[in-house]
N, C-alpha and C positions, 0 to 999 in steps of 0.2 A: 842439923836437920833432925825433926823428931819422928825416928822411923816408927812405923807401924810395924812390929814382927812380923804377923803373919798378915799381913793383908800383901796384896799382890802390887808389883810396881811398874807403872806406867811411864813407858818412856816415849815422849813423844818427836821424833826426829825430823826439823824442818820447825824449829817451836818458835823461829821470830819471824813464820813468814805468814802469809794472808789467810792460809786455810786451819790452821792452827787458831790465829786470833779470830777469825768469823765464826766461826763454826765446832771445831774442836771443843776450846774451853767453854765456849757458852753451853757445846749440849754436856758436855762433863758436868757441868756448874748446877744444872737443871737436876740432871744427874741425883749428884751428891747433896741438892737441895730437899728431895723426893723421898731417898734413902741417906735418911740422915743416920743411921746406921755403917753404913758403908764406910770403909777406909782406904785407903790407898798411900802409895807413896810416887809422886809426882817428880818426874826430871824432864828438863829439858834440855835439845842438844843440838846444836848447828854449829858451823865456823865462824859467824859472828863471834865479835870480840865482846863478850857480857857479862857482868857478875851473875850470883844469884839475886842481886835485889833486882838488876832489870828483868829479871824471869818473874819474879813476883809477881813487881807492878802489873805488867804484863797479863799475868793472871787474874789477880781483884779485878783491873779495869775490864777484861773481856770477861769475865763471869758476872760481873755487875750488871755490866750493860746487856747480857745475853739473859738479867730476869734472873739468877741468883739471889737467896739469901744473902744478905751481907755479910752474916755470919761464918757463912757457908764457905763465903770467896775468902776471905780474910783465912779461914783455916787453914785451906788448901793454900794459899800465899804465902802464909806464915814460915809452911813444911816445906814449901818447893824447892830446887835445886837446880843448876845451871850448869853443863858440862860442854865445852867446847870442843867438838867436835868434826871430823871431815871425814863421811861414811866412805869416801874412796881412796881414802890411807889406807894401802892394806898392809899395816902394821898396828896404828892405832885400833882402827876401828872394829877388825876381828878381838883384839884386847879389850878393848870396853864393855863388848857381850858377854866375855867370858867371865869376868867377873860383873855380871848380874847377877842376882839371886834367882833361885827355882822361881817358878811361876810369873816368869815378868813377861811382860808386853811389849814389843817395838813397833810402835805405830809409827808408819813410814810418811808423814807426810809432805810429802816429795813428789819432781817430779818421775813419771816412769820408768825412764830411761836412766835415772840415778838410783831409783831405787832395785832395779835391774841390775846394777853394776856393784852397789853396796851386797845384795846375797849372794851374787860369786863371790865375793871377796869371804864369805863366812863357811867356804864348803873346805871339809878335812879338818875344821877346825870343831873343837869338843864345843857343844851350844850348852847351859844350862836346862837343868830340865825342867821338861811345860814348859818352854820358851814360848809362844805365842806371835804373830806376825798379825800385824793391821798392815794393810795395803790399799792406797789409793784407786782407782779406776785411772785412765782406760788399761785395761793388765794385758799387755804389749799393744803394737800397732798396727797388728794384723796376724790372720790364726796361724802364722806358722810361729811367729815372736811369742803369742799367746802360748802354742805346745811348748818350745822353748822354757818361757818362766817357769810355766808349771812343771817341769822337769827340775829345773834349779829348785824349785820350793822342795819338791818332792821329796828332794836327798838330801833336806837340811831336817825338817820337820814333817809327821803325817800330817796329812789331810783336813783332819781336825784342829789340826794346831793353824790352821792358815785359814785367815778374815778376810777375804776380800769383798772391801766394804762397795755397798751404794746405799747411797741414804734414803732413797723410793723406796727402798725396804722396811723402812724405819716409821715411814707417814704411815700415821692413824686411818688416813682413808685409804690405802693400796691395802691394810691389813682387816679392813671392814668391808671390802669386797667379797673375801671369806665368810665374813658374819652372816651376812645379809642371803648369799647364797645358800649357803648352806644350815642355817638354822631357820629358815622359810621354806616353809613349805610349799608358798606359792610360786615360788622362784626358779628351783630347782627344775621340774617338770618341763618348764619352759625355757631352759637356756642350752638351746641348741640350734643348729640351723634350719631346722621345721619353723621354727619360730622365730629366729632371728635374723634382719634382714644383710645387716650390717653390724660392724664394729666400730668405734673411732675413738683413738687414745691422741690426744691431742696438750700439749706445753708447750704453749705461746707466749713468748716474755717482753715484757715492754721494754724491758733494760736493752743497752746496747752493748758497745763492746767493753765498758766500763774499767778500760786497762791491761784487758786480759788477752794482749793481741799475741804475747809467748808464747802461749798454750792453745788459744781457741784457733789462731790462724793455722795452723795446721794440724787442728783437728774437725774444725767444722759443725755444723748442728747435727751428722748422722752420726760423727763416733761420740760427740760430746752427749748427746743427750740419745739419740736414737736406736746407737748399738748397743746402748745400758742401759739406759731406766728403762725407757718406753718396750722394750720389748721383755724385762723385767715386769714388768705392769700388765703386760699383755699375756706371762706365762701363768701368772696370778689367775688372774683374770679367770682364762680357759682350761687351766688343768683340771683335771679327773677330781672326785670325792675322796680326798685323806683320810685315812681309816682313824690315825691320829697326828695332831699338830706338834710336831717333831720334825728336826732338822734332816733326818732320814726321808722322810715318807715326800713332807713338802718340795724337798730337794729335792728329789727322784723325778718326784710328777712334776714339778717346772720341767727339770731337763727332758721328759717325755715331750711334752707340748713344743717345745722350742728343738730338738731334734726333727718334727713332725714339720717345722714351717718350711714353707715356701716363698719365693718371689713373686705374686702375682700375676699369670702367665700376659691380662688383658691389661692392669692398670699399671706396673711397674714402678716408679720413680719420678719424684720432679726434685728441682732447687731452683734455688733463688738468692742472690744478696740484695742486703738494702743502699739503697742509694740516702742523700742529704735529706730531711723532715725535720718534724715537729711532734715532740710525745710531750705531752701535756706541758704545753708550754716552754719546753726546752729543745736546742735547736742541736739536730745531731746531725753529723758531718756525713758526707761519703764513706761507705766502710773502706773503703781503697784509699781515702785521706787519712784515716785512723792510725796512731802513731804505733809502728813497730809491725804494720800490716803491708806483707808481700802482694801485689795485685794479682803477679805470674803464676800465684797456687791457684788461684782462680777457688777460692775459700768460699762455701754457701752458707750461709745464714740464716737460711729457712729452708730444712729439707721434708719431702714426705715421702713415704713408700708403702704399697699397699702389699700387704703379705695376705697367706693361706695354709690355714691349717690342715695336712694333709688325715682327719681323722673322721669316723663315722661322725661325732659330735658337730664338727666345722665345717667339713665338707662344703662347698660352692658361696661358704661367707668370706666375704672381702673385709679385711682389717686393717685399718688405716692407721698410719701414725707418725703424727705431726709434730715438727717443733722449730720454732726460730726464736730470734733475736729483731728488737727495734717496732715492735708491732703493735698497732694500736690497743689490740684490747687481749689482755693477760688470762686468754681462754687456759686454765687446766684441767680439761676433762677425760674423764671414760665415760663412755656416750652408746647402749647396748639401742639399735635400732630396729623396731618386731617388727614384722611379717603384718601388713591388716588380716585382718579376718576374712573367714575363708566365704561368708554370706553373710549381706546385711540387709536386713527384711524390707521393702519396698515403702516410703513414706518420710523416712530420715530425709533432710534436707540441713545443707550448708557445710556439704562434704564430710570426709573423716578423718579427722584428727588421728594419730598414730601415737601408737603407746612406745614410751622412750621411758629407760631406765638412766639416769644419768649421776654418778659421782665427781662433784666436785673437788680435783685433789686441792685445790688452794685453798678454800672457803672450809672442806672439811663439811661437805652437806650433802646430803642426798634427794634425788628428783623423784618422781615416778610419774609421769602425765597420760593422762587417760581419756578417752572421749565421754564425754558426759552431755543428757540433756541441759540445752540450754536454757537461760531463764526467761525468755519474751516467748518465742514458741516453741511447743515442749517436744517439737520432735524434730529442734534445729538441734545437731549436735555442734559442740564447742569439747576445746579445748579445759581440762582443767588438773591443776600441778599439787601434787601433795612432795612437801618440805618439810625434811628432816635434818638437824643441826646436831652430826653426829657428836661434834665435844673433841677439843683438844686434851692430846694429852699433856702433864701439866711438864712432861721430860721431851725435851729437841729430840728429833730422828737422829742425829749425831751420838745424844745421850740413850737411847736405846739399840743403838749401834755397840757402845762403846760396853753399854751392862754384858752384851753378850759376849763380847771378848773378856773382858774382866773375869765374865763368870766362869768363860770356856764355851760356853752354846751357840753353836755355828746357824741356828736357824736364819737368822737375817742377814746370814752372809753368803756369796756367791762362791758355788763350789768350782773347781776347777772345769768339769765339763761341761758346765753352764754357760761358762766362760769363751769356751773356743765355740759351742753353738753358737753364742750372740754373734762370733766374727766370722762362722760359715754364712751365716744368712744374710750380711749387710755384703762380704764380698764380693760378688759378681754385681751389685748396684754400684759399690767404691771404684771398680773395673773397669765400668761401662763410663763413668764422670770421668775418671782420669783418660779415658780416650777417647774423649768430646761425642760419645753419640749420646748423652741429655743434654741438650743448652741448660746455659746459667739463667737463668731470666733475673729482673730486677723489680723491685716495689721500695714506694718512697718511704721511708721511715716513718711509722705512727699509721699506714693502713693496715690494712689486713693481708696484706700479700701482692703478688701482683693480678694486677686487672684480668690478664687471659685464664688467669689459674679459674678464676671465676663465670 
């Protein structure tokens, strides 16, 4: 292998499984295609039985395909390294760390519950220094597991040295919400509850269960997406004016907003799973047919729940926030909904269109719709949409995940008391599901939900 001295070295643990090859390499790849500067020294390590060349492949092929330079994948391939590994030998595995070199990285990509069991195994034992932790989501299974980890991390490495990743942090649009508020002047003034009617952060995915019945069947659409991104999105969204964009300041003010929610005392909660349909042509089964899927968890596939932010700013706004599986149409919005005006002078006809701020997180674009004279009679108002196509950036949310570990900068990563917030606020919803006072209700695969929801 041709080490790089001084660059830092990425070890990626879990490196022949699915979140490694989707996601990992390819936003790496984008990466190191962007900063072609950049060096690294790349390992990978599981219990599979593998040379280095199958890590390689491995790599060219998911950096290729994830939109890589060629050049780029093949260098990183070239260098790579392959180490077999079982992170809950605690013999090996605390020895493996230990000879890492300073400033390395263990991206865990694992499940939870082994990655849990792999950092006991590294406590008393000497870590090299600026050792660094990447960690997958959900970080434990509920806020007492939550206090938990963050106890174990605590006493291996500070604060700063620990990534716990979500990739919502990483989209171009969740960090253009920032922009747009805060370097507009027309914006600002107006984004409070005087003027806001509503909220609604909405990831609606058309895909189904696509394999993932290990993981998602007992987790669900509120801890898979709801108790992390969306309410990630939603601290974004609401927090205070940063004096500056630093991992201090932003961090702080998430965690102020997301300590401040609430349960909605009126709207509370619903769920839903989908039953047999049709998504574009494709015919998808019963989720309860679904192979590896328990019926008796009685697992929701489309959850929402309306929270409240207890602050002068949000005060009596309802915040909605949605997300399933199997569903017709692949909505991913933040969706800001005003207040009409407080007098509309006597002579307007053909109602009033309401002014809506809307960020597309999928599309990467942005709304603003406004009441405008219409064009036949000039004092019918109508609706009309100004669109803006904010621009991807040319590096995966993975790969801007990954620079900030690499570099040391915890800003897009979720700090420990972020962390057990997200699990106070979804708990007493998780509470109430597990002892049947919400029904499950169902909708066919490919609508939009179910019928009474509507």
């Amino acid at each position: 292998m041709a080490a790089h001295p001084t660059a830092p070295t990425l070890v990626i643990l879990g490196a022949s499984g699915d979140l490694t090859k989707r996601l990992l390499l390819p936003g790496l790849g984008t990466l190191m295609t962007h900063e072609p500067e950049r060096r690294i020294n790349l390992i990978g390590a599981d219990r599979k039985e593998w040379a280095d060349t199958d890590f390689r492949a491995l790599v060219h092929e998911a950096m290729c395909r994830g939109g890589s330079a060629p050049e780029v994948a093949t260098g990183l391939a070239e260098d790579a390294r392959y180490q077999q590994l079982d992170v809950s030998d605690p013999v090996a595995w605390p020895a493996f760390v230990e000879g890492l070199p300073a400033n390395s990285v263990l991206y865990f990509a694992l499940p939870p519950a082994v990655t849990m069991t792999a950092c006991r195994l590294l406590e008393r034992h000497r870590l090299p220094e600026g050792l660094r932790f990447g960690l997958e989501k959900p970080f434990g299974n509920d806020l007492a597991s939550a206090q938990e980890f963050n106890a174990i991390l605590g006493g291996l490495v500070p604060e700063q040295q620990i990534f716990r990743v979500d990739h919502f942090l990483g989209k171009d649009t969740v960090l253009n919400i920032l922009g747009t508020r805060f370097a507009n002047r027309i914006f600002e003034p107006v984004w409070n509850g005087r003027d806001i009617e509503k909220v609604e952060i909405v990831f609606d995915e058309t895909l189904a269960l696509e394999g993932r019945a290990g993981y998602y069947d007992r987790a669900g659409a509120m801890i898979d997406m709801i108790q992390s991104h969306l309410l990630l999105v939603m601290a974004v969204l609401a927090m205070e004016e940063p004096n500056r964009i630093d991992h201090v300041e932003l961090r702080d003010l998430m965690a102020h907003i997301l300590r401040a929610t609430r349960i909605h005392p009126q709207k509370l909660s619903r769920r839903a799973r989908y039953t047999a349909g049709q998504i574009e042509g494709r015919d998808i089964p019963n989720y309860v047919d679904e192979p590896g899927v328990d019926a008796s968890l009685m697992t929701e596939t489309l959850a929402e729940v309306t929270l409240e932010i207890e602050s002068r700013r949000w005060a009596g706004v309802p915040i909605t926030l949605r997300s399933g599986k199997a569903l017709g149409d692949g909505r991913r919005l933040a969706v800001l909904h005003f207040r009409p005006v407080a007098h509309l002078p006597e002579g307007f006809t053909g109602g009033m269109p309401r002014n809506i701020l809307l960020f597309d997180l999928g599309a990467g674009r942005l709304e603003m719709r406004v009441a405008t004279n219409g064009e036949g009679d000039k004092l019918s108002l109508e609706e009309t949409v100004f669109s803006a196509e904010l621009g991807e950036s040319p590096v995966r949310p993975y790969g801007e995940i990954l620079a900030g570990i690499l570099d040391g900068n915890p800003l897009l990563s979720v700090r420990g008391d972020i962390a057990e917030e997200c699990w106070r606020i979804v708990a007493p919803i998780i509470e109430s599901w597990h002892a049947g006072e919400i029904p499950l209700d169902e909708y066919a695969a490919g609508t939009s939900g179910p019928e009474i929801w509507h």
